[in-house]
Each structure stands twice: as C-alpha cells, then as structure tokens.
C-alpha positions as CSV (number, residue, x, y, z in Angstrom):
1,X,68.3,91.0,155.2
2,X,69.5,88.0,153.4
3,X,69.7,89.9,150.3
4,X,71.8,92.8,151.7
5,X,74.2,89.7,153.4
6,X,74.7,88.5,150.2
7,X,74.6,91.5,148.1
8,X,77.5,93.7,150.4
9,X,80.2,91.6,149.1
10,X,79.3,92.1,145.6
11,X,79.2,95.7,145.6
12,X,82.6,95.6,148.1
13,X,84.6,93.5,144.8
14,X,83.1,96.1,142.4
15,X,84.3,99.3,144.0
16,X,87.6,98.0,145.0
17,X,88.0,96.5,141.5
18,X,87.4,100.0,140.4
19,X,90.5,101.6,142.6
20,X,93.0,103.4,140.5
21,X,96.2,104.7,140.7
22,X,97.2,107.1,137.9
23,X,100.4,107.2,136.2
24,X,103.0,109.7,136.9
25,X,102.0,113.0,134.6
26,X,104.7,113.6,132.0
27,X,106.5,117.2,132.6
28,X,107.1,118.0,129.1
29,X,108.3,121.5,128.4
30,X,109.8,123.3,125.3
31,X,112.5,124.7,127.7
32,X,113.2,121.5,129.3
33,X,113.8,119.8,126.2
34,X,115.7,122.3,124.1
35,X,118.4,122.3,127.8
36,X,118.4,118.6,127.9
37,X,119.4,118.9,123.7
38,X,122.2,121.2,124.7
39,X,123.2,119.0,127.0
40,X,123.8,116.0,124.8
41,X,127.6,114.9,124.1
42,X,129.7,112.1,123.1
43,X,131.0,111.6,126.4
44,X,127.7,111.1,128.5
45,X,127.6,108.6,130.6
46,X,124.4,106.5,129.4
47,X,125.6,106.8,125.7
48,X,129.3,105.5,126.8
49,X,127.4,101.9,128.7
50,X,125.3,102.2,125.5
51,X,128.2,102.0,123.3
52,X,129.6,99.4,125.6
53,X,127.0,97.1,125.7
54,X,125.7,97.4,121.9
55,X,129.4,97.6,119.9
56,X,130.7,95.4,122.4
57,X,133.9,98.0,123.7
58,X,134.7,101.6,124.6
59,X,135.3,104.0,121.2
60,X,138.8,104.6,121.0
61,X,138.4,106.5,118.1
62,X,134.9,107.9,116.4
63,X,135.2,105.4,113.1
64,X,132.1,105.0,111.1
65,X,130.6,102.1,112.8
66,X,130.7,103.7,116.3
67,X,129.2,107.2,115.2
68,X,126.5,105.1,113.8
69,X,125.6,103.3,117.2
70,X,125.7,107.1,118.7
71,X,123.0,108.1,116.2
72,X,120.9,105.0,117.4
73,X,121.4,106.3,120.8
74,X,120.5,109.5,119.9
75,X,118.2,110.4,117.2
76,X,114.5,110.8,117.4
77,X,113.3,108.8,114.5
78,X,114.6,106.3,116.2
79,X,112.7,106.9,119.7
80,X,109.9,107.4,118.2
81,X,110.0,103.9,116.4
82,X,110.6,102.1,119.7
83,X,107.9,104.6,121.4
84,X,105.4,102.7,118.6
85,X,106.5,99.4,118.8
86,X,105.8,99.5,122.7
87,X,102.7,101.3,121.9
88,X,101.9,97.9,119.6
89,X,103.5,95.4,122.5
90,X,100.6,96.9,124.5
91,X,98.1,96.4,122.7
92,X,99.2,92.9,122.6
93,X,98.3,92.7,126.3
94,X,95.1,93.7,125.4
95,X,94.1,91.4,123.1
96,X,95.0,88.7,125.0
97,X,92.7,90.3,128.3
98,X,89.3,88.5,128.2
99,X,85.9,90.8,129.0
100,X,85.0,91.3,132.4
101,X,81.5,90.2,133.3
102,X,79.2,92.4,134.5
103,X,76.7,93.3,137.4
104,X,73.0,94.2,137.3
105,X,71.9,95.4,140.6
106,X,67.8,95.8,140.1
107,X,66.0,97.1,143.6
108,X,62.2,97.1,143.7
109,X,59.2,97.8,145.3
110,X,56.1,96.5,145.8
111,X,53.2,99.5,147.0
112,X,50.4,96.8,147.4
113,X,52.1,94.5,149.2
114,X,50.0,92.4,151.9
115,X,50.2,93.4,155.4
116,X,53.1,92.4,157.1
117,X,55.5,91.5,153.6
118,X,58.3,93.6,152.8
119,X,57.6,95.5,150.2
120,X,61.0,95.0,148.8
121,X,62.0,92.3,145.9
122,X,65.7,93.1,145.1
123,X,67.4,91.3,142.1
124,X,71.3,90.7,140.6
125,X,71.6,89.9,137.3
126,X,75.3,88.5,135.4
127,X,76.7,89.1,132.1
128,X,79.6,86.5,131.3
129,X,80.7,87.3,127.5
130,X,81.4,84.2,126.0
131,X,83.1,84.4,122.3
132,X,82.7,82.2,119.4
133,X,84.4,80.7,117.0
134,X,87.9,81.8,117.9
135,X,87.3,85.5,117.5
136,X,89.9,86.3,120.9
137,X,92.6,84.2,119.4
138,X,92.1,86.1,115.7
139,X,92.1,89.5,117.7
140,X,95.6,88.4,119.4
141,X,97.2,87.0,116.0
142,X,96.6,90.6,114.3
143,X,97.9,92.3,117.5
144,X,101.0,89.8,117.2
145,X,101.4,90.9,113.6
146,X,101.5,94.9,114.3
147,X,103.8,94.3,116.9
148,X,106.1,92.6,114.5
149,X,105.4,95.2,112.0
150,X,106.2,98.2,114.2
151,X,109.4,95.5,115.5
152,X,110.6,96.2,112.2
153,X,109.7,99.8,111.9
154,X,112.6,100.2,114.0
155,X,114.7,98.5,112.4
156,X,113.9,100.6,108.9
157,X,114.1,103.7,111.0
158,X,117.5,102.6,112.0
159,X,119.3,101.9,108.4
160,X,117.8,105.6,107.1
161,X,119.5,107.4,110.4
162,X,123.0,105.0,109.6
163,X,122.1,106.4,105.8
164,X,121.6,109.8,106.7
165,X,125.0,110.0,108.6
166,X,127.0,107.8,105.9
167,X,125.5,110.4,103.4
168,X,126.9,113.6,105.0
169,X,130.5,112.1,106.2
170,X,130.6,111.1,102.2
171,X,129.5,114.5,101.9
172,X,132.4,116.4,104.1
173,X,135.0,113.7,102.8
174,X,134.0,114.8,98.9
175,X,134.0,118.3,100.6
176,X,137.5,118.0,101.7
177,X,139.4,116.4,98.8
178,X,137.8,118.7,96.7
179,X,139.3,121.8,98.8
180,X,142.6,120.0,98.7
181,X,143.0,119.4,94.9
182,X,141.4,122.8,94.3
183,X,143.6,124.5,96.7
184,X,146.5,122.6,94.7
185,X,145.3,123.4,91.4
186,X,144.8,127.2,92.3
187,X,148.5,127.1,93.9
188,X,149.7,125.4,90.1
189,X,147.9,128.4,88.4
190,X,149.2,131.4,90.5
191,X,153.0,130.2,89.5
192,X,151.7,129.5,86.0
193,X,150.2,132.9,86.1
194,X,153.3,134.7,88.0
195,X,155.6,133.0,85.0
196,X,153.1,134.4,81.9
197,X,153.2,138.2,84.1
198,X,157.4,137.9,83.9
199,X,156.9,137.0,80.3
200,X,154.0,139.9,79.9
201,X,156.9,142.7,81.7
202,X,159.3,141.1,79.2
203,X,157.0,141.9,76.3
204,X,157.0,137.9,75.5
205,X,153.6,137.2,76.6
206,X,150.1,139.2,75.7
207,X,147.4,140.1,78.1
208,X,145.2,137.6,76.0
209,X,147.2,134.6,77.4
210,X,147.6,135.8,81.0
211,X,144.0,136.5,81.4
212,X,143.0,132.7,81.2
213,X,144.9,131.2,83.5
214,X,143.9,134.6,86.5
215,X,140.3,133.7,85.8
216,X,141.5,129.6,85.9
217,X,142.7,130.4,89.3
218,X,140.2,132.7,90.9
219,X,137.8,129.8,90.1
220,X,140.0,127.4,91.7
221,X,140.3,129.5,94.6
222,X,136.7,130.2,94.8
223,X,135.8,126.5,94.4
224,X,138.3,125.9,97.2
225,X,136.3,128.6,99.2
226,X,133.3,126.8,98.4
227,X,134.4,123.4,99.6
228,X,135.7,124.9,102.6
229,X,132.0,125.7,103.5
230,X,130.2,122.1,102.0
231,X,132.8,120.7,105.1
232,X,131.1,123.2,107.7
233,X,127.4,122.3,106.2
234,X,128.1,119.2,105.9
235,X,129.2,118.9,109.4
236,X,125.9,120.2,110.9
237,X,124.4,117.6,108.8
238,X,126.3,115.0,110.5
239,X,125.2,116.5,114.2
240,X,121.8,116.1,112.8
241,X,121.9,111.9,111.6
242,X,123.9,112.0,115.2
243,X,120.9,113.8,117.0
244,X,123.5,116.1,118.7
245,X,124.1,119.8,119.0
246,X,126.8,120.5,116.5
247,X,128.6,121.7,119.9
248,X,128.9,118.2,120.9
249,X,131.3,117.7,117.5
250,X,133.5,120.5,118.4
251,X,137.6,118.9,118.3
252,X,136.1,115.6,116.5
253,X,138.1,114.0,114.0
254,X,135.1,113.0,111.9
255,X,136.4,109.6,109.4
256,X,134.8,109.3,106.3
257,X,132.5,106.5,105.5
258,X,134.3,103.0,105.0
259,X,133.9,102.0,100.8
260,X,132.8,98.2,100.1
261,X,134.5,96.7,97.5
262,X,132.4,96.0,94.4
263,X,131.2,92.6,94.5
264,X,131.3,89.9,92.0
265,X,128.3,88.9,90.1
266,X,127.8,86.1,92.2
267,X,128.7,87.7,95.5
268,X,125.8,89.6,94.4
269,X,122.9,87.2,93.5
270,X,123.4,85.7,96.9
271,X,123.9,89.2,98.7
272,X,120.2,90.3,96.8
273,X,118.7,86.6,97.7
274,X,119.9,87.5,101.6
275,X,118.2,90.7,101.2
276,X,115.1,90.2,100.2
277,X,114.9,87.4,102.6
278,X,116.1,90.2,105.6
279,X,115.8,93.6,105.0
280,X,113.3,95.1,107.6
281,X,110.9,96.9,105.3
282,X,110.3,93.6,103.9
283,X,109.3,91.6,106.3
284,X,107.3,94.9,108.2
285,X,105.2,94.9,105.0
286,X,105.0,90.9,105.4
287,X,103.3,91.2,108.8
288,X,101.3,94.1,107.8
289,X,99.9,91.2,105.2
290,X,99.6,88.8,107.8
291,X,97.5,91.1,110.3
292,X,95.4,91.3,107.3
293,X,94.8,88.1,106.6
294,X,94.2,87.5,110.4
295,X,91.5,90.6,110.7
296,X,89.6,88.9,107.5
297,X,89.4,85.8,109.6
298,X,88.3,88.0,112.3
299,X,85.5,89.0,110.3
300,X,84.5,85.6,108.8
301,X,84.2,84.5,112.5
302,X,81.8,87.4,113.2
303,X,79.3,85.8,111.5
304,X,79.1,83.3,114.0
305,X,77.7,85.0,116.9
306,X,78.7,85.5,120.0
307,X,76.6,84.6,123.2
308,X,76.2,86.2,126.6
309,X,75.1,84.3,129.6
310,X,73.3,85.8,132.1
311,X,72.5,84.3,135.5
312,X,70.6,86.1,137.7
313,X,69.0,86.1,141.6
314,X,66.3,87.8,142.9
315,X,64.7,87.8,146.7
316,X,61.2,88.4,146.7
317,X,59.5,89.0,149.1
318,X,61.0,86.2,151.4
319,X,61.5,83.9,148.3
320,X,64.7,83.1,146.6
321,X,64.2,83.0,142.8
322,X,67.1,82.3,140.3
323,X,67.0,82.5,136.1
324,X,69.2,81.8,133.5
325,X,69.7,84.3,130.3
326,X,70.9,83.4,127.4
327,X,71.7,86.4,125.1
328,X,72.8,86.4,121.4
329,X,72.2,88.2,117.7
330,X,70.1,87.0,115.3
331,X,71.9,87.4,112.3
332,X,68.6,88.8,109.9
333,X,69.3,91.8,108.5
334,X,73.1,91.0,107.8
335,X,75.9,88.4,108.1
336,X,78.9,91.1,108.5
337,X,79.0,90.9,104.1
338,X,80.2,94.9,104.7
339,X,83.0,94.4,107.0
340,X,84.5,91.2,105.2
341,X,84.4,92.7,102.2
342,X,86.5,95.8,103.8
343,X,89.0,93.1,105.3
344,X,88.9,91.5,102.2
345,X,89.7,94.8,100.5
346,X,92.6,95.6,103.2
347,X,94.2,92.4,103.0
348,X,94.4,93.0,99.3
349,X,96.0,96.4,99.7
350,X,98.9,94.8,101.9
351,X,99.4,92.5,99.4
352,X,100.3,94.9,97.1
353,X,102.0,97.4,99.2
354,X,104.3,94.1,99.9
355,X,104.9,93.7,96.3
356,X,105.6,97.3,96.2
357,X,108.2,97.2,98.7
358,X,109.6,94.2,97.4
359,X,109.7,95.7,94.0
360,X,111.4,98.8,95.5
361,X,114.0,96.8,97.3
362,X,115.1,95.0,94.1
363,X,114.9,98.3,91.8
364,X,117.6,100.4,94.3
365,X,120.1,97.1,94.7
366,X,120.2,97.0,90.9
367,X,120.4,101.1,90.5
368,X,122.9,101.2,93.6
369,X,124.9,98.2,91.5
370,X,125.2,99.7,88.3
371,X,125.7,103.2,90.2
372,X,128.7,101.5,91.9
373,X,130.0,99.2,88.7
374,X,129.9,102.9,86.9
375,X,131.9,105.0,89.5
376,X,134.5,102.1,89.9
377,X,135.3,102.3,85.9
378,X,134.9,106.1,86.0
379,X,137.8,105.9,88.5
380,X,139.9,103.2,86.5
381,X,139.4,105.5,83.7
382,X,140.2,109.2,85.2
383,X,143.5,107.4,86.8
384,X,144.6,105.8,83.6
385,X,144.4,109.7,82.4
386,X,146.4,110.9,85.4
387,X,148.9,108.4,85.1
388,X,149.4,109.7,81.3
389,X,149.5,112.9,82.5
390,X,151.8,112.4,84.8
391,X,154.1,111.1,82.4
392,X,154.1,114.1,80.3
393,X,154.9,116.1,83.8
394,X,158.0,113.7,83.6
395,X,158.5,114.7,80.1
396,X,158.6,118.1,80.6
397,X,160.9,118.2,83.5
398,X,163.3,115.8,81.3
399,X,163.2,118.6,78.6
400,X,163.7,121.8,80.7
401,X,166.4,119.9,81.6
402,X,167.7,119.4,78.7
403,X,167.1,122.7,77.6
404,X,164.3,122.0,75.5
405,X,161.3,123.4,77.3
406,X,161.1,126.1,80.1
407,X,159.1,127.0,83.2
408,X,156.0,128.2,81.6
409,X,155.6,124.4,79.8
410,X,156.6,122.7,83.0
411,X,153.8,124.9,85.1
412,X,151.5,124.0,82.6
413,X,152.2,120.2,83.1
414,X,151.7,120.7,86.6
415,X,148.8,122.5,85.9
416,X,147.3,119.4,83.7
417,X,147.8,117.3,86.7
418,X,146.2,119.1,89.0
419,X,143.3,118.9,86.8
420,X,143.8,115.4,87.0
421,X,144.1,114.8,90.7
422,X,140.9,116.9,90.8
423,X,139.4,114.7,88.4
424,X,140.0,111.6,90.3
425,X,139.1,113.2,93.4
426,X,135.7,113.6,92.3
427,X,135.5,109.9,91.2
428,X,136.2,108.6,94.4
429,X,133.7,110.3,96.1
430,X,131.4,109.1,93.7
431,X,132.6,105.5,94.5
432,X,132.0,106.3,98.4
433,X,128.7,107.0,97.8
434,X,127.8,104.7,95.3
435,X,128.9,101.7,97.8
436,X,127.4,103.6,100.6
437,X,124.0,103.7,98.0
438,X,124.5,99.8,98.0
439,X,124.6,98.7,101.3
440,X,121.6,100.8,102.0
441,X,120.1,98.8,99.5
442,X,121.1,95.4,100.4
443,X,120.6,96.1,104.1
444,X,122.4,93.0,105.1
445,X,122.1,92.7,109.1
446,X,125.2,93.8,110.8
447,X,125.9,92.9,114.1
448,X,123.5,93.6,117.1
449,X,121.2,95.5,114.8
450,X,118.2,93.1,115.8
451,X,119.0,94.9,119.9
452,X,118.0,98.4,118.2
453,X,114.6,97.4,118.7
454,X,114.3,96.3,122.4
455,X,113.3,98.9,124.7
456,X,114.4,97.6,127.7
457,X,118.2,98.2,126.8
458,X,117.9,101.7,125.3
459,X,117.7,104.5,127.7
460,X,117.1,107.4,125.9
461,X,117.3,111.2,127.6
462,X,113.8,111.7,129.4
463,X,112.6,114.7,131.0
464,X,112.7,115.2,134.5
C-alpha cells in the first residue's frame, strides 16, 4: 500500500509529461501553390510593408535597388535559405536541452512467500545521465557554428538572386540599345541603298554595288528583330530573379542596372581587404571550420566517459530497501581512435574548402577587375573612333555643300557612324556587366542586408 502511495505520483508525472499536442498539418497542394504564384504582384500588400520596413520608404519608381529587395521578398532560393537557417536555430535548442532521467518500474512476486506476507516486492529504479568532460557544451558550440553557417547561407543566397536580376536588366538594357543603333543603322542603309537603286535606273551604279549594302541592311534589320526578342526573354528572366509571374511586370518601366565607376588601385586593395573580411561565403565556410574544430573536441571528450547514476527503491515485503547504481563504459576495446580520426579528417576538409572559397573570392575580384579595367578602355577606344568618324560625317556634309561630294558619300558617312554608335553600344553594355561582375565579387554589405536573414521580419506567401 505504501508502495502504490508513493508509486501513483510517479507514474501520474510520466504520463502527463508524455501529453502532446501536434502541430498544425501543412496543406500543401500543387494547385494551391501554382494560384497563390499567380497571385503575386508588386503591389501586394505584405511586399509594400516589406519594402517599407527593409529600404526604409515606399518605391516611387522600380530603380535597381528596390527590384532587388522585391526579389528578396520573393524568390525561393531565398525562403528556402531562411527555412534552413531556422531549421539550424532549432537544433540549437536542442543542444542546449539536457537528457531526461528515466524510470524503472520493476513489480515482483514472490510464490513461496510465508503465510500471511504479501507476496509482492515492487521496485523503481532512476537513470540520471550525467556528462563528462564538457561534452553538452561542445555539442552546443557546433550547433552555434551551423547556425552561423546556414546565417550566412542566406546571405550568399541573397547576392546570387541580386546577381541573377542585375544580370538580366544588363541583359534587356544591352538588348535595347542594340535594337536602337541597329534599327538606326538599318534606317542609314535603306537611304544608302534607295540612293545606289536611283543611281542603278540611271545606269550609274551596277547591281554588284547595290547588292552589299540590301544584304548590310536586311542583317541590320534582322539583328534589330533579334534584339527586339533578347528584350522579351530577357524580361521573363527578370520575373524569374524577381520570383514573379511575368504578369506581375506587365506596364513596368524596368531601369537598367546602375554601373560603378572603376575604382582606383587603392580604392581597390582596401575594397578586396573589406571583402575578404565580409563577404558571406567566407565567413559561412569559417564557421563550417569552426563546427569542425568543436565536433573534434567533441570526440576527444568522448574518451572520457560518461556516468549514469541510478538510485533506486524497492518495498519488500513490508521492508523499505534503497541502492545506489553507478553506471559507466569501460573503455577496453577502444578509446573512440575511429571517430577522432573522422573529426580529425572533417575538420581538415573545412579547412580546405575555406581556402577554396577564399581562393575563389580573390580569383573573380581580380577577373571581374581586369574584366572592368578592359571594357572601360574598349569604350575610351570605340568613342575615340566615333568621334573620328563623326568628323568625317562633318566633312562630308561640308563637301556636298560645296559641291564636292554627293548624297551617296554623305549616306555612306552616316552609314560609318551608325557602325560606330553600334560599336559603342556594345562596349557599354560590356562595361555594365563587367561592374555588375565586380560588385558581385567584392560583395561589400549594402545597407540592411544583414535583416535578409532574420525570419521574424520576412513574411513570405504561405499556403492556407
């Protein structure tokens, strides 16, 4: 009787300690989620207090900066990235849990009991787990360092997507100014080629020299044609860095990327020194090397072991008997060699995945600096050409006034510009992406980037 007094309580804690309630169930459906894509635009409301909060004001216009913080918003690279890195704070919680103890309840019976003695002798036993040598606090140091790792994952995640949408504006602003000098030059050509035809029904001109200048302008005009649909795909490439429907853009005024100006070898050192002391795959692979050194002191501290206690009651028979276990491993057969020579092995690995990283970081800053220092003398070089050429155009038009050139040398002055204009087009867009090329390289924090990764001010579109 004593026994079940004392045992009731026990068993009472147990079951109500093992009382759940389970989480809501997720209603996930192919349907639901290709509607609530539809759905998506610039003007919903959670993106507009997401915009106002993270940019700091209302978009009056969609400039490069603000499109960006709607791809955060938006794209799932980037939920998935924060989905981890709460995935990783988690774990973090349960690292830092310590072991429940746990209960033996052992009933017996005795069939030759005396007359008049129960025949029951009930016991309860304890387990309390009781770590050594620091092994909980190891445990919650490598937890700490994943968290920071996946932390930064986000942060990586979030300079590809501001990448991927910088690439395709540069991509539909090349697209565009190469429609518009093409269009130009084709327009050039068709009067050059309308003047040679006069000539041709004059008998002045042969079909040898018209022919030239209609296949010169059917290319233009093809080319042009061409352009025309680069704009369109690049467009849907932009509604894919913005995680939109290309609906959503329909009426946008889309800018194109802003272009950096090409720093100075100085400017530089210190911009690479800043980088390498900032940019988010770097210090993600840092932690990743610090979990690793944490888990091989993990497994150093194994070889201590650890010790359960174990105090236990029994009743029997009318008597009230108590004991004391102590419970630990004999470390014979090994000392945990195998898995410290694994963490051993591991932290090695993340050592040189850092250096790899690191090495990568340095190699695209110096190929996206010489990619830029290139495009910015291409263009001093094509518009020292234009400028010459444009001085012949002056020429010419000084000499057909004169009397001493006529339309057909004119045209084809016009026509040498319009190469030229093309030419420099080109170049330009090569500068735009060469300084886009650099800043995705240099990754130099811009403002608020470090609030991409908290989950508690993002709220991305859920499922009902």
């Amino acid at each position: 009787m004593k026994f079940r007094r004392a045992i009731f309580p026990v068993v009472a804690l147990a079951l109500g300690g093992c009382a759940t309630t389970p989480p809501p169930a997720l209603s996930l459906t192919p349907e639901n989620a290709a509607t609530q894509f539809d759905a998506r635009s610039l003007q919903e409301a959670g993106l507009r207090r997401f915009l106002a909060e993270n940019p700091g004001d209302a978009p009056g216009s969609w400039d490069f900066e603000t499109l960006s913080w709607v791809a955060f918003y938006y794209h799932p690279s980037l939920a998935l990235a924060r989905a981890q890195w709460a995935t990783t704070r988690a774990t973090q919680q349960t690292a830092a849990a310590r072991q429940n103890p746990t209960v033996s309840l052992t009933p017996g019976y005795n069939s030759t009991r005396a007359p008049g003695v129960s025949p029951w002798f009930p016991a309860i036993n304890f387990d309390l787990f009781v770590p050594a040598s620091g092994k909980r606090a190891r445990q919650q140091e490598i937890a700490r360092a994943d968290a920071e790792a996946a932390r930064c994952a986000v942060l990586v995640a979030a300079w590809q997507v501001r990448g991927e949408l910088r690439a395709a504006l540069s991509e539909a602003a090349a697209a565009a100014r190469r429609e518009a000098s093409l269009r130009a030059l084709a327009g050039v050509q068709r009067e050059l080629l309308a003047l040679l035809e006069q000539r041709f029904a004059s008998g002045f001109a042969s079909s040898t020299e018209i022919l030239p200048v209609r296949l010169a302008a059917l290319r233009a005009e093809s080319g042009a044609a061409d352009a025309a649909g680069q704009q369109r795909t690049a467009r849907t490439r932009i509604a894919t860095a913005l995680g939109l429907p290309l609906a959503a853009l329909a009426g946008v005024a889309l800018p194109p990327p802003p272009v950096g100006a090409v720093l100075s070898g100085e400017a530089l050192a210190t911009a690479r020194r800043l980088s390498l002391h900032s940019r988010a795959d770097v210090l993600g692979a840092l932690a990743k090397v610090q979990s690793s050194e944490a888990a091989l002191a993990l497994e150093a501290a194994r070889q201590q072991p650890d010790f359960h206690l174990g105090p236990g009651y029994q009743w029997d028979q009318g008597a009230n008997k108590w004991s004391v276990a102590l419970t630990f491993e004999l470390p014979i057969f090994h000392r945990n060699e195998g898995p410290i020579a694994e963490a051993t092995a591991r932290r090695g690995e993340a050592a040189a995945q850092f250096n790899s990283v690191q090495a990568q970081a340095v190699a695209a800053i110096e190929a996206a600096t010489t990619a830029q220092a290139v495009a910015a003398t291409q263009v001093e070089r094509t518009r020292r050409v234009r400028a010459e050429v444009e001085k012949q155009l002056g020429l010419a038009q000084e000499r057909l006034k004169l009397g001493a050139a006529d339309q057909v040398e004119l045209q084809t002055a016009r026509l040498d510009l319009a190469v030229a204009d093309a030419a420099l087009a080109d170049t330009k867009s090569a500068v735009a992406l060469a300084a886009g090329q650099l800043e995705d390289a240099l990754q130099i924090p811009f403002p608020r980037l470090a609030a991409l990764a908290d989950v508690a001010r993002v709220q991305p579109t859920r499922t009902p």
